[in-house]
MOPAC internal coordinates of N, CA, C and O (Angstrom, degrees):
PM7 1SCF
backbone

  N    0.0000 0     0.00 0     0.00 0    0    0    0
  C    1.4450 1     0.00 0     0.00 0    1    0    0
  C    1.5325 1   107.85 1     0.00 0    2    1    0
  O    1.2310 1   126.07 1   -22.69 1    3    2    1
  N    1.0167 1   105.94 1   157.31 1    3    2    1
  C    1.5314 1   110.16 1  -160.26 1    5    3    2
  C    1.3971 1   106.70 1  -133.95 1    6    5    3
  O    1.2310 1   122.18 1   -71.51 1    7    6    5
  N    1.6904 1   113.42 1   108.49 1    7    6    5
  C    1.5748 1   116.42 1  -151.73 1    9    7    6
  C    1.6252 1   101.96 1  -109.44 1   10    9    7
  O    1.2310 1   117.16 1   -39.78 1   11   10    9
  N    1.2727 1   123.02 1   140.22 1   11   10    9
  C    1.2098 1   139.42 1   177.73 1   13   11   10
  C    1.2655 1   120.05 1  -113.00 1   14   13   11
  O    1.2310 1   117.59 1   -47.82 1   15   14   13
  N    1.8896 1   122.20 1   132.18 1   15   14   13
  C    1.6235 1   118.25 1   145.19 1   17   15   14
  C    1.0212 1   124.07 1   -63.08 1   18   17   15
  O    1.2310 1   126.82 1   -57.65 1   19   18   17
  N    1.3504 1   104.48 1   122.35 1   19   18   17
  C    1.9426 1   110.04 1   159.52 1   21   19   18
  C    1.5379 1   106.61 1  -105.59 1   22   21   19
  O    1.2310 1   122.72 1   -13.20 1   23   22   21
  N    1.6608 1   112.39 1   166.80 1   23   22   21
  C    1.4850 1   124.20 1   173.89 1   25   23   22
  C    1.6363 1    93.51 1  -125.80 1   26   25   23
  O    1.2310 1   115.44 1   -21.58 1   27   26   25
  N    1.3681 1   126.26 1   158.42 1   27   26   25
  C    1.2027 1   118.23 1   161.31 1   29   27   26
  C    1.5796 1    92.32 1  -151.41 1   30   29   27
  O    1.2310 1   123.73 1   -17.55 1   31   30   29
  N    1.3656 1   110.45 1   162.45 1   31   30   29
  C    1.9507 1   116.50 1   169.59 1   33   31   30
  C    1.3439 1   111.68 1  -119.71 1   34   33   31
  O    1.2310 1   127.81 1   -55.28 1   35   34   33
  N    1.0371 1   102.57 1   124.72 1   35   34   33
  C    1.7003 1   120.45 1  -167.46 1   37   35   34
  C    1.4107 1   115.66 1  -119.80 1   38   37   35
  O    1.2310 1   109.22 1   -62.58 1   39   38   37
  N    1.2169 1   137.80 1   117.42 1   39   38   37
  C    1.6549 1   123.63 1  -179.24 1   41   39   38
  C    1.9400 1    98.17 1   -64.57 1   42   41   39
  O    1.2310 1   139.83 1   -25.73 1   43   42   41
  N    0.9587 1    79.14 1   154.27 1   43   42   41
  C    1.7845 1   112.05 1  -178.05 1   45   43   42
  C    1.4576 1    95.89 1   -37.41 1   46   45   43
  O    1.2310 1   117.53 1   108.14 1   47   46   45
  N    1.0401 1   122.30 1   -71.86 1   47   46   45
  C    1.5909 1   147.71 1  -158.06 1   49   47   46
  C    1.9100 1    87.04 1   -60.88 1   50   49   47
  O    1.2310 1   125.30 1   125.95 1   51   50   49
  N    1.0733 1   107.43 1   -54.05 1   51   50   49
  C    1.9221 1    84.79 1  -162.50 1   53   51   50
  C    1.3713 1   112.76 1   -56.66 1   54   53   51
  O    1.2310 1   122.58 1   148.75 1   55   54   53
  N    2.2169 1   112.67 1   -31.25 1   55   54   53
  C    1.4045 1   121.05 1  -162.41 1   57   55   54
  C    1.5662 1    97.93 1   -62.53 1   58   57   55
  O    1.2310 1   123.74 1   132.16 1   59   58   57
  N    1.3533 1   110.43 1   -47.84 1   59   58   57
  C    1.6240 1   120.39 1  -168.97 1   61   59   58
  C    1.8429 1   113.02 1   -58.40 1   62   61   59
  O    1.2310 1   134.48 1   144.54 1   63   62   61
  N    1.4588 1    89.59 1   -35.46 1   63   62   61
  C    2.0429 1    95.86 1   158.58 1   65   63   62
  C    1.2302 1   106.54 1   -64.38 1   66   65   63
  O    1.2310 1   124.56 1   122.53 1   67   66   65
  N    1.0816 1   108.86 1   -57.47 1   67   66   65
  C    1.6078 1    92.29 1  -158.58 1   69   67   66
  C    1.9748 1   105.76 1   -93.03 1   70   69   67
  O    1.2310 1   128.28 1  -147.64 1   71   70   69
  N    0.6846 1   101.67 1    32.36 1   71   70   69
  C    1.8780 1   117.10 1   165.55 1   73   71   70
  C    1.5084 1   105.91 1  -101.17 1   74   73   71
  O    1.2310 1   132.76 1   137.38 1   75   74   73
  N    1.5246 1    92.95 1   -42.62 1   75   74   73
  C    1.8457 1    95.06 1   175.21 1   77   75   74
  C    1.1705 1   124.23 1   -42.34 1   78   77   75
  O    1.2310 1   135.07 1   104.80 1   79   78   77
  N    1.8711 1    88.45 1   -75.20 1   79   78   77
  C    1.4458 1   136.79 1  -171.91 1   81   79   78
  C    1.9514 1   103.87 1   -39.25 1   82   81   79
  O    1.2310 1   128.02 1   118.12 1   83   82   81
  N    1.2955 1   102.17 1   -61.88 1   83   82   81
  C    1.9987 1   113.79 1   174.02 1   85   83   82
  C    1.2219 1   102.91 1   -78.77 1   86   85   83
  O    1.2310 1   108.91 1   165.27 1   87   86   85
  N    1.1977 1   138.36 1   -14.73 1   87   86   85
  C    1.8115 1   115.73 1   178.06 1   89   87   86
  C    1.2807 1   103.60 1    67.51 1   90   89   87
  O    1.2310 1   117.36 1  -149.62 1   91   90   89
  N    1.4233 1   122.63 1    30.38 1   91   90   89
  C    1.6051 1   111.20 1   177.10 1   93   91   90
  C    2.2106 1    82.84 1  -109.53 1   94   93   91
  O    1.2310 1   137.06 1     0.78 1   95   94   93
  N    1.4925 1    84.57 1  -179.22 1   95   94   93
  C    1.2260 1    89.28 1   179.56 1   97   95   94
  C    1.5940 1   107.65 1  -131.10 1   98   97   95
  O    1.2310 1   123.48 1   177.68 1   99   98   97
  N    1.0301 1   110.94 1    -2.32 1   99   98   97
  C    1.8098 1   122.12 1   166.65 1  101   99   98
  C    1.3251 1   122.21 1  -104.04 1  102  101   99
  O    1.2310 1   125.88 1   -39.89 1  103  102  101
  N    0.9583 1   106.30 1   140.11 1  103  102  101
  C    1.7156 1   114.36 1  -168.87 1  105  103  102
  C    2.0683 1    96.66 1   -51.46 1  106  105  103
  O    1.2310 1   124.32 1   123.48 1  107  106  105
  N    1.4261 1   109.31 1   -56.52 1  107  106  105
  C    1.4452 1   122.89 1  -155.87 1  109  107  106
  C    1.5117 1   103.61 1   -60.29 1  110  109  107
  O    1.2310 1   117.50 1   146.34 1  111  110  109
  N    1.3596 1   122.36 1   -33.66 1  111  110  109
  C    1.7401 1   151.23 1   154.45 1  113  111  110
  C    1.2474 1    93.11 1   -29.83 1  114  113  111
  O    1.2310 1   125.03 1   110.78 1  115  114  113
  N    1.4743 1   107.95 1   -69.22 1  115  114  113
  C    1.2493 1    98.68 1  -144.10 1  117  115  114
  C    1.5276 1   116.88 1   -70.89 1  118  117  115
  O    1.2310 1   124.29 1   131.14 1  119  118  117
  N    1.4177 1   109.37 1   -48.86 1  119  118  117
  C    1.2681 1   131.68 1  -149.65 1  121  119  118
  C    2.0043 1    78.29 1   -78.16 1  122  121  119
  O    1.2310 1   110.19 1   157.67 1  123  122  121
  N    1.2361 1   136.02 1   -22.33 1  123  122  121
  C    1.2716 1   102.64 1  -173.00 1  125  123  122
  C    1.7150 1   103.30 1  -107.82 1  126  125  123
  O    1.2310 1   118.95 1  -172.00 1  127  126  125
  N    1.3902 1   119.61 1     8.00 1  127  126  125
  C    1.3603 1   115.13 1   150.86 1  129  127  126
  C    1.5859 1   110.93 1   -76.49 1  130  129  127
  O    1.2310 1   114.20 1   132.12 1  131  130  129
  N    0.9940 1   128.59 1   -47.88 1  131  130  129
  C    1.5188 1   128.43 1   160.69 1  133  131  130
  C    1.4355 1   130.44 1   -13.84 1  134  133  131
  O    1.2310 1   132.67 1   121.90 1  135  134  133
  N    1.0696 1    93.14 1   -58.10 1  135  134  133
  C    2.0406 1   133.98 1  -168.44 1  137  135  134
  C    1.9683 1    91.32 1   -67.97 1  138  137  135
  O    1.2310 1   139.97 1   107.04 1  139  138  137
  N    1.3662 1    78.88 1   -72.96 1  139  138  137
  C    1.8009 1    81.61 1  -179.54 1  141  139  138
  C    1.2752 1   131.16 1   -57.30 1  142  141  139
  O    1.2310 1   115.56 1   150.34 1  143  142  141
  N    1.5191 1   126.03 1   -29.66 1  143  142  141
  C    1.4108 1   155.16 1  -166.99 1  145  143  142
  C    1.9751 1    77.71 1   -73.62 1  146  145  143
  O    1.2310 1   125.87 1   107.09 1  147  146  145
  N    1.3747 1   106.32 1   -72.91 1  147  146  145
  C    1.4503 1   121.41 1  -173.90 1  149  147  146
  C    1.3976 1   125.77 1   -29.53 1  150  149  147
  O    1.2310 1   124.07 1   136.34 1  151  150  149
  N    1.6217 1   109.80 1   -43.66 1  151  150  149
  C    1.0470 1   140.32 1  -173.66 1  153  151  150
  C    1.5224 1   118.03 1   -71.41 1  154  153  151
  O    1.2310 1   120.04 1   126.12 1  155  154  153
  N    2.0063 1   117.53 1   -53.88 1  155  154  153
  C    0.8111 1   149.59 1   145.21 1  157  155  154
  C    1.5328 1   112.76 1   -21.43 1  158  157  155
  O    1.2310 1   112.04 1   105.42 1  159  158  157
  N    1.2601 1   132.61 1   -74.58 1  159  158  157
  C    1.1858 1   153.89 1   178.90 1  161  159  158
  C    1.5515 1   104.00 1   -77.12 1  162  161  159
  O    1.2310 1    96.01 1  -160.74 1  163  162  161
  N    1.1795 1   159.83 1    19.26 1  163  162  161
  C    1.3180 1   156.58 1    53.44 1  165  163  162
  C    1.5579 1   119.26 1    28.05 1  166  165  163
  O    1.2310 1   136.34 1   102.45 1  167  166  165
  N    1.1857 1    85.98 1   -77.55 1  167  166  165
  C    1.7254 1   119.20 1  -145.44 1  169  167  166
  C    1.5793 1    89.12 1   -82.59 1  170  169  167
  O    1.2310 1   102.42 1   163.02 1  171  170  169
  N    1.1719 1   149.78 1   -16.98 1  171  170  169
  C    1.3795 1   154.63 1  -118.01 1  173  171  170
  C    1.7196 1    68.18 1  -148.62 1  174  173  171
  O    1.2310 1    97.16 1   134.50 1  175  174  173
  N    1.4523 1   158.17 1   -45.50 1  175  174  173
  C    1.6604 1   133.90 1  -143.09 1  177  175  174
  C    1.8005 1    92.50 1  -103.64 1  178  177  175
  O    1.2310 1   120.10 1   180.00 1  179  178  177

């Protein structure tokens, strides 16, 4: 598998949702339980 950096800009307020939202407590947590959750639910329609 062949793994990549991304950057993205997010206002403050969405990271702190979605810190909630995943129960992670790191931004990098979060946003790649997100990604996958996203992905998941994709692939599932």
């Amino acid at each position: 598998m062949k793994i990549m950096h991304v950057q993205s800009v997010l206002p403050e307020e969405d990271i702190i949702t979605l810190k909630i939202k995943t129960g992670e407590s790191s931004t990098k947590d979060a946003i790649s339980k997100a990604v996958y959750h996203y992905l998941d639910c994709q692939a599932e329609e």
